[in-house]
C-alpha positions in Angstrom: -10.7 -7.4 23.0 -11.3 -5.5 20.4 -9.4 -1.8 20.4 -11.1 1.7 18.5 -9.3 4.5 18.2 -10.9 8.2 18.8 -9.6 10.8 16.4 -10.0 14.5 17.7 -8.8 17.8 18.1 -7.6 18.8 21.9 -8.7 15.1 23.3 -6.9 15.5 26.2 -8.0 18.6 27.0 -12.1 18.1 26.1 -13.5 14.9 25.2 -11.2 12.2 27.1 -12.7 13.4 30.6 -16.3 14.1 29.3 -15.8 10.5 28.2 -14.6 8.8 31.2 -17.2 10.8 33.3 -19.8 9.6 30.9 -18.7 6.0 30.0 -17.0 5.1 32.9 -13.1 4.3 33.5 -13.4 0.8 33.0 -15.2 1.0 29.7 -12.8 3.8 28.6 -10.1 1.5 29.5 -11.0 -1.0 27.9 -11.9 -0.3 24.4 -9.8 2.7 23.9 -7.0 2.3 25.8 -3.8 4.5 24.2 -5.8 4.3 20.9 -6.7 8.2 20.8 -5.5 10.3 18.4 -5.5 14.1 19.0 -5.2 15.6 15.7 -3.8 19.5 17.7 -0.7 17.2 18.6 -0.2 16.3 15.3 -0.4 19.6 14.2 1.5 20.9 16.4 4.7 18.2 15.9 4.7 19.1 11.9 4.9 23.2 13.1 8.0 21.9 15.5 9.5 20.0 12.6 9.0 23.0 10.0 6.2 21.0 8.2 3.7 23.4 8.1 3.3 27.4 9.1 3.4 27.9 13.2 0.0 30.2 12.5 -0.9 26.5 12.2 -2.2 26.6 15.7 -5.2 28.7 14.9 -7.7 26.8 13.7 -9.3 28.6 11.8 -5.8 29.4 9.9 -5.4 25.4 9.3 -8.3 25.2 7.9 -7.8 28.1 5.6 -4.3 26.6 4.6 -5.4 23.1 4.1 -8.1 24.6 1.9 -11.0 23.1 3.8 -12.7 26.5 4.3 -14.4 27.8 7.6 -14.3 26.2 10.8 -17.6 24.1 11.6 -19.9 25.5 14.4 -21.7 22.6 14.9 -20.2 19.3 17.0 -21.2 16.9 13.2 -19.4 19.6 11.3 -16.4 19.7 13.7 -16.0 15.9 13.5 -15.8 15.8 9.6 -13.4 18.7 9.4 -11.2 17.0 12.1 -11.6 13.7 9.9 -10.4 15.9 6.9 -8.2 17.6 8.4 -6.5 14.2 9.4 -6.8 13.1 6.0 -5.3 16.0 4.5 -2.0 16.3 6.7 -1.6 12.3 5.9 -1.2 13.7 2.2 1.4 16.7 2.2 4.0 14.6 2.6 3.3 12.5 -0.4 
């Protein structure tokens, strides 16, 4: 049983239940079971722990302070900025 994990931004919120209504419960369950990872809670644990700025929360302010210009308007462009963004956050602390 081989588990995939589904990076996004607001997972919860937008693609988790388009999923499950489009895929099915079962299949949800059981490939991606707790292996999602919402990149806006990530976010929004480094503004709690002082990591980043709280104006954070805007996305389009991220992506201005990560340095990963404009936010995408189209769903392929979304899904590489979240990827970067993801990527980026993995490196301030190093």
């Amino acid at each position: 049983n081989q588990k995939i994990t589904i990076l996004g931004k607001s997972l919860n919120a937008i693609d988790l239940p388009f999923l499950n209504r489009d895929l099915g419960w079962d299949f949800m369950r059981h490939y991606f079971n707790h292996q999602v990872l919402d990149v806006s809670s990530v976010v929004m644990s480094m503004i709690d722990m002082k990591l980043i700025p709280e104006e954070c929360k805007s996305g389009s302010y991220l992506s201005q302070f990560l340095e990963l210009g404009d936010v995408g308007h189209t769903a392929l462009e979304d899904a590489i900025q979240t990827g970067e963004i993801y990527l980026k956050i993995l490196s301030l602390n190093h």
